[in-house]
C-alpha positions in Angstrom: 0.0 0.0 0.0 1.0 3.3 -0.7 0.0 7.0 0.5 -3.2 6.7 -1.1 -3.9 3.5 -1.0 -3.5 1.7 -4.3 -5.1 3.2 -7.5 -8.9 4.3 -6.7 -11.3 5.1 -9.4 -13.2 8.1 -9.5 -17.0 6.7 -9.2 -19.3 4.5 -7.1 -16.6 1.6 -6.6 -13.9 3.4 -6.3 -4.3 0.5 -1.6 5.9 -1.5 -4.2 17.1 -7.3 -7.4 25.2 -12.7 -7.5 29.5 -13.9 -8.1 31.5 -16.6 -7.9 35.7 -17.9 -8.4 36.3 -19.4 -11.8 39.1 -22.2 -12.3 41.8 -21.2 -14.7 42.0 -23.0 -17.8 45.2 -24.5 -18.9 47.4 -22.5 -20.8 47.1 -22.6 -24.8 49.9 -22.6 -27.3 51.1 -18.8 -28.2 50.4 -18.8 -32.0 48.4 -21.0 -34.8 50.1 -24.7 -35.3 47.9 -25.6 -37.8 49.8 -26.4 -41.6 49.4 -22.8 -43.7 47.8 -22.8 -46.7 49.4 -21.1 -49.8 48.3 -17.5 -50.3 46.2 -16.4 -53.7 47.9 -13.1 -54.3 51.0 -14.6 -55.3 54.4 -16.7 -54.0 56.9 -16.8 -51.2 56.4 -15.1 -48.0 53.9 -12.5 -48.9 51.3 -15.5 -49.8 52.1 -17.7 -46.2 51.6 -15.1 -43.9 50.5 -16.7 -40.4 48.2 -14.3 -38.7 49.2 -12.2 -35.9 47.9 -13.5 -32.5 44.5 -12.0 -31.5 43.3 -12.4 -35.0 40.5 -14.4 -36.0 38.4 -16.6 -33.3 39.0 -15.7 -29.5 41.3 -18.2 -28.0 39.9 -20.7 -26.0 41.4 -19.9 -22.8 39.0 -17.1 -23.1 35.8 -19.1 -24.0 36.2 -21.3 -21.5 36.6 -18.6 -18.5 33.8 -17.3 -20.0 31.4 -20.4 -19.5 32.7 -21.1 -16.1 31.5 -17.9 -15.4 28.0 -18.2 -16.7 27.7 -21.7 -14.9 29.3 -19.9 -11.6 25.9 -17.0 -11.8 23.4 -19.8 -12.7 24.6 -21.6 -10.0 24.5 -19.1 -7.6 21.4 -17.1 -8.4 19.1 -20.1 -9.3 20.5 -22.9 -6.6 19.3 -20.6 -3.8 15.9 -19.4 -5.8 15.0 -23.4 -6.4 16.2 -24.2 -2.6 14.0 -21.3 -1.2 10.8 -22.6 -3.7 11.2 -26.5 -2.6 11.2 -25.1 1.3 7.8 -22.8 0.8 6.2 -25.4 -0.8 7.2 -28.1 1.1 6.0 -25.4 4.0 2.5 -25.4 2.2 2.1 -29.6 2.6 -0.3 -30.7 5.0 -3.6 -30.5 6.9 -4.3 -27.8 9.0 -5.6 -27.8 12.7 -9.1 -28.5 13.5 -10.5 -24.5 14.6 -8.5 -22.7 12.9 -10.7 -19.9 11.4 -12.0 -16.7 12.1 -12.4 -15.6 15.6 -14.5 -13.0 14.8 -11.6 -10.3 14.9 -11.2 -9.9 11.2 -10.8 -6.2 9.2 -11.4 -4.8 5.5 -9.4 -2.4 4.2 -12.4 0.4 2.2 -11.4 2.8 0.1 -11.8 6.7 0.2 -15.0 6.8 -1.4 -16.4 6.2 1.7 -15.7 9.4 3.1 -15.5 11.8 0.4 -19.3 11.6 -0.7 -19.5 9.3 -3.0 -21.3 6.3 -1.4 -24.7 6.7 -0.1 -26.6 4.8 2.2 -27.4 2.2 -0.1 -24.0 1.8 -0.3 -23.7 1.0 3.8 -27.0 -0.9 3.7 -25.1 -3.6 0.8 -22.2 -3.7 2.7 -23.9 -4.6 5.7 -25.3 -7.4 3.5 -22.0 -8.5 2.3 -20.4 -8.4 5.9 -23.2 -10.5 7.2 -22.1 -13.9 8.6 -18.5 -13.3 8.2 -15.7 -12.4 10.9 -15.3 -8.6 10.5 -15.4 -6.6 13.2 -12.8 -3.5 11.6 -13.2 -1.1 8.5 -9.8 0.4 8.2 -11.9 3.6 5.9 -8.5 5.6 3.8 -9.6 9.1 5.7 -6.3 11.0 4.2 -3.5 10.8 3.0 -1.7 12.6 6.1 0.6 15.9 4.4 4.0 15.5 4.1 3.9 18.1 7.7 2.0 15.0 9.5 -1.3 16.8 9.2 -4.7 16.4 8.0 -7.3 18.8 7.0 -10.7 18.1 7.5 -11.9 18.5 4.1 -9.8 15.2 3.6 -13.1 13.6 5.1 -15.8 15.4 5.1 -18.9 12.4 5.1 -16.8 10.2 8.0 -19.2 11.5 10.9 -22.0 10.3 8.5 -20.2 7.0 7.5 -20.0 6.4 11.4 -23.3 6.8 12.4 -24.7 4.6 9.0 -22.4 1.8 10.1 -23.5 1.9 13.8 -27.0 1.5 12.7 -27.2 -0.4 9.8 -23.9 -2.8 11.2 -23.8 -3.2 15.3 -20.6 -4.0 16.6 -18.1 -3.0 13.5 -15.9 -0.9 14.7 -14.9 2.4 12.0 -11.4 3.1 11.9 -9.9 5.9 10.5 -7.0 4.6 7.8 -4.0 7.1 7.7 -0.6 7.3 6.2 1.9 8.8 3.9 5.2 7.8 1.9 8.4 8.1 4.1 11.6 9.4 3.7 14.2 8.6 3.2 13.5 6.7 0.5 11.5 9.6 -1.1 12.6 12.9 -1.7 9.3 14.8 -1.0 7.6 13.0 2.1 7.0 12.4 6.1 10.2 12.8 7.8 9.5 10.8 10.9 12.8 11.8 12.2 11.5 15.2 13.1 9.8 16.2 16.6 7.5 18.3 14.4 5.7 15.9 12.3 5.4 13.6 14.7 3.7 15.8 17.0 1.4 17.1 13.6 0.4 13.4 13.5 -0.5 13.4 17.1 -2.8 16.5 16.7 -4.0 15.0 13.2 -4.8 11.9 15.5 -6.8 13.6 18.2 -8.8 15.8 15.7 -9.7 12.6 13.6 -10.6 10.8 16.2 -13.1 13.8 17.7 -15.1 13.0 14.3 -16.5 9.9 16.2 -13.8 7.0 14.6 -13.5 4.1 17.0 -9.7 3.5 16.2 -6.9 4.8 14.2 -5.2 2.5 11.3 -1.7 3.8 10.0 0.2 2.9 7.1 3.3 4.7 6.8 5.5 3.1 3.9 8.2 2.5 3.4 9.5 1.6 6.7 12.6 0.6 7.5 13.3 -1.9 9.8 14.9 -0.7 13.6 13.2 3.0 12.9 13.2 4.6 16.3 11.2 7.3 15.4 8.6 5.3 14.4 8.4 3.6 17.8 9.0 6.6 19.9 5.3 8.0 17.8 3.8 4.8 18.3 4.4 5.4 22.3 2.5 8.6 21.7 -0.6 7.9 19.6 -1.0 4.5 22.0 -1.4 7.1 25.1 -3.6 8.8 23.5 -5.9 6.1 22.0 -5.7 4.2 25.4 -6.5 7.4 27.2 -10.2 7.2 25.1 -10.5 3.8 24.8 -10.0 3.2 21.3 -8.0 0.9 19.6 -4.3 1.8 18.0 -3.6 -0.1 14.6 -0.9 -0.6 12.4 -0.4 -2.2 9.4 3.0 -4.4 9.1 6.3 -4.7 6.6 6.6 -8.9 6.0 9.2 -10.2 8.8 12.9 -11.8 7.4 12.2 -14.6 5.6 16.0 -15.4 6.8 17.8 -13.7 9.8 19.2 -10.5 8.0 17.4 -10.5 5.1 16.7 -6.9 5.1 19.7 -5.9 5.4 21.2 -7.3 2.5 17.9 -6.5 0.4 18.3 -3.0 1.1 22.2 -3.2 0.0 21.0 -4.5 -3.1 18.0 -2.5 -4.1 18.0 0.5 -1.7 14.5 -0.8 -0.2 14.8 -3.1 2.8 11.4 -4.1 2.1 11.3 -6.4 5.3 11.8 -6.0 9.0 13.6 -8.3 11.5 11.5 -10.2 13.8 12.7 -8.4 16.8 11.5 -5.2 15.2 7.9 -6.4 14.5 7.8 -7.3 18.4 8.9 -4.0 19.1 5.8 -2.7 17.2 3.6 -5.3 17.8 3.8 -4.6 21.8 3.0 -0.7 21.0 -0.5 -1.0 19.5 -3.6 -2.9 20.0 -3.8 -4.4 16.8 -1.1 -5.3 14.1 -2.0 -6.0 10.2 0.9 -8.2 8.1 1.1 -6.8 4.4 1.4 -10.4 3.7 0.6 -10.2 -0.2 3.2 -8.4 -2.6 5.4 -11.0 -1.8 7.1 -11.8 -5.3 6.2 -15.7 -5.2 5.8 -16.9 -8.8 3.4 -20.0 -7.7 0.3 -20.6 -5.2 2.3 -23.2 -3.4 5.4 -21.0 -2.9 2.9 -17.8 -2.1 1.3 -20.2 0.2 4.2 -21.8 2.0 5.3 -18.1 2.4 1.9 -16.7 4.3 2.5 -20.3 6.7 5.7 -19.1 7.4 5.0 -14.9 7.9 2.0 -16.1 9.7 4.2 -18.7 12.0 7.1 -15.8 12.7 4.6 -12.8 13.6 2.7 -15.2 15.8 5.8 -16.1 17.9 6.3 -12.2 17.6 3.4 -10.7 18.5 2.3 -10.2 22.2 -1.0 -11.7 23.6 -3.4 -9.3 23.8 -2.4 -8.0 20.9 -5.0 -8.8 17.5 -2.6 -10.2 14.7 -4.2 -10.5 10.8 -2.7 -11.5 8.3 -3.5 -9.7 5.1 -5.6 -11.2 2.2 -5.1 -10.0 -1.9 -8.2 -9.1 -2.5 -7.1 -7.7 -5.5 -5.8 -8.5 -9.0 -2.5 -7.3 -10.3 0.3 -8.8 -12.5 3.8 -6.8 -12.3 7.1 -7.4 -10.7 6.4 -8.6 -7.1 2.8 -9.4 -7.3 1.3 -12.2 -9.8 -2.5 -12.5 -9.5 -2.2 -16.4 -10.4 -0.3 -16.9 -7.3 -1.2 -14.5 -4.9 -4.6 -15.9 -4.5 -7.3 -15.8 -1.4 -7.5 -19.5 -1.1 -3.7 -19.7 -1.3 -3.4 -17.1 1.5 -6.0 -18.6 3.7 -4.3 -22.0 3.5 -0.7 -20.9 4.4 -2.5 -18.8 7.3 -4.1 -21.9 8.9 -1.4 -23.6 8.3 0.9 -21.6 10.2 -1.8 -21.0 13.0 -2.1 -24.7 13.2 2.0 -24.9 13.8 2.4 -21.8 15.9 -0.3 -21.5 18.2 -3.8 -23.2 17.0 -5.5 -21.5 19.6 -4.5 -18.2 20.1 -8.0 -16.0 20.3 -6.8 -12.6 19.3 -6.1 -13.9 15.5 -7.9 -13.0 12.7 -7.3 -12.0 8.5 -7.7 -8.2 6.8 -8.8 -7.8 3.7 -7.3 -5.7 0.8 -9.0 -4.0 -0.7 -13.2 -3.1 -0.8 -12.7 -1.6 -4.5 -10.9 -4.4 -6.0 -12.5 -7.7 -4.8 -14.2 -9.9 -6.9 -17.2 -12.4 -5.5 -14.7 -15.4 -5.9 -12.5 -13.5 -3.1 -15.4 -13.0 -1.1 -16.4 -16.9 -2.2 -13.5 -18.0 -0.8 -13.2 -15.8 2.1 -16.2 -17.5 3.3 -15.9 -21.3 2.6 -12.0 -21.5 3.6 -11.9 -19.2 6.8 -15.7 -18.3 7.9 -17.5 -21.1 7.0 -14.8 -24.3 7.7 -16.2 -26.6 10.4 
């Protein structure tokens, strides 16, 4: 997700890259021993000229170092992809445990339409129809983006107060959170700069005003993030006093944990983005805030098995992570997309719902504050909802 969400139509349905030794090859003659052939343009020396080395073909030193070297970057860059696609899918084998499904503490990302007028109340009355039965108890509603100055003016939300009150009739017990974020620096040039007292105390008062609207929680998605960010912790400590202080939930949603120990480090070497944080780091968070959502979709896995073994293990490492008392979800694609880092005929619901019982079943079956989010309202298709229902509602 992004600082306004992904891509949101205007209209009645509307959230981010290897080396090796080489052998020496033996050492070839210094000059051409095969017999000469007499030359056309006339006798003696001028018509047996023996070319000068470095003439003609490469010599085959030179082929040769240049194969071991192709073999060394095939071995290195696809041993370790094949390795890392045998253990996810290997990950996604098996049954899961008997009750693991919802809990009744699942979310929905919805889009800004929601706010800015363009849904009416026929809009609330179908969703209350299309939440019926199911385990959501959170709309994360997109109710900014924040400013790059951490605030938020009210015209970025004008309909929430009516949004609130529709959903508090027509849907008792959903709670209405307000979704809020930005891009960070330093990865962009023009952005939030957590770093500074200033902003972080514009978010605080963008938090309190929101909040007077009548929200029941606070969702923030600040991206990207980078793993070990103090800043970030030292405003989570702030909004979580003041959220506690009314009552209300604080939410967050999550960077994917290391797949290995590290591994943001040396993505962010490579590509500038640590797109990952290290599993002490997501503790760190997850023990700041009431609730804590895993991006777990994104996740560049060419295949629903891999994709699936993936969400097991994300699912397996925030749970042994995450605090009780804290709400975990994991997050579902509810959305189609087909670019580097997301393929829609991988990243599917039924794939994510699997891998998340899965890793429920072999990290803690039975922990009660667990539950999925769904991203996002705008782009889902019935067979997400479908399967939604009939792998995590509906499973006896």
């Amino acid at each position: 997700m992004s600082r306004t969400e992904r891509t949101e139509p205007m209209g009645p349905t509307e959230p981010e890259s290897a080396e090796s030794d080489e052998p020496m090859a033996p050492a070839e003659p210094t000059g051409p021993t095969v017999p000469i052939e007499p030359g056309e343009s006339g006798s003696g020396e001028e018509g047996n000229t023996r070319p000068e080395p470095g003439e003609g073909k490469p010599p085959r030193r030179w082929k040769r170092r240049l194969t071991w070297a192709v073999l060394a970057v095939v071995l290195v860059v696809l041993v370790p992809l094949l390795t890392a696609g045998t253990v996810l899918r290997v990950n996604f084998t098996g049954d899961p445990a008997d009750g693991t499904y919802t809990r009744g503490r699942d979310a929905i990302w919805l889009g800004h339409a929601w706010v800015d007028g363009r849904k009416k109340d026929a809009d609330v009355t179908a969703l209350a129809r299309q939440l019926d039965g199911t385990g959501i108890r959170d709309l994360y509603v997109h109710s900014g983006p924040l400013e790059h100055d951490g605030s938020l003016p009210k015209s970025a939300y004008p309909r929430a107060r009516w949004l609130i009150e529709s959903v508090h009739r027509e849907i008792p017990g959903v709670r209405v959170q307000a979704w809020l974020g930005d891009i960070l620096a330093p990865e962009h040039p023009e952005a939030l700069h957590l770093e500074r007292a200033e902003s972080r105390a514009a978010i605080l008062r963008s938090t309190r005003e929101i909040l007077d609207t009548g929200y029941d929680g606070v969702h923030f998605d600040l991206e990207p993030l980078h793993s070990g960010d103090g800043d970030y912790l030292t405003l989570l400590d702030a909004l979580h006093e003041e959220t506690g202080s009314r009552g209300v939930p604080l939410s967050v949603a999550a960077h994917q944990i290391d797949p290995l120990p590290g591994f943001h480090s040396f993505w962010g070497a490579v590509t500038g983005h640590p797109k990952w944080w290290s599993q002490e780091f997501f503790g760190q968070v997850a023990r700041r805030v009431d609730q804590i959502a895993v991006m777990s979709y994104d996740t560049m896995q060419p295949l629903e098995g891999t994709y699936g073994g993936y969400v097991a293990q994300q699912t397996a490492l925030a749970l042994e992570a995450t605090p009780l008392g804290t709400d975990l979800l994991m997050g579902l694609p509810f959305f189609k997309e087909n670019r580097f880092g997301h393929w829609a005929h991988a990243e599917t619901v039924p794939a994510a719902v699997r891998g998340v019982r899965l890793g429920l079943s072999r990290a803690d079956a039975d922990r009660p504050d667990f539950g999925v989010a769904l991203y996002v309202d705008f782009a889902a298709t019935e067979e997400d909802w479908a399967a939604y229902r009939k792998d995590w509602v509906d499973t006896p």
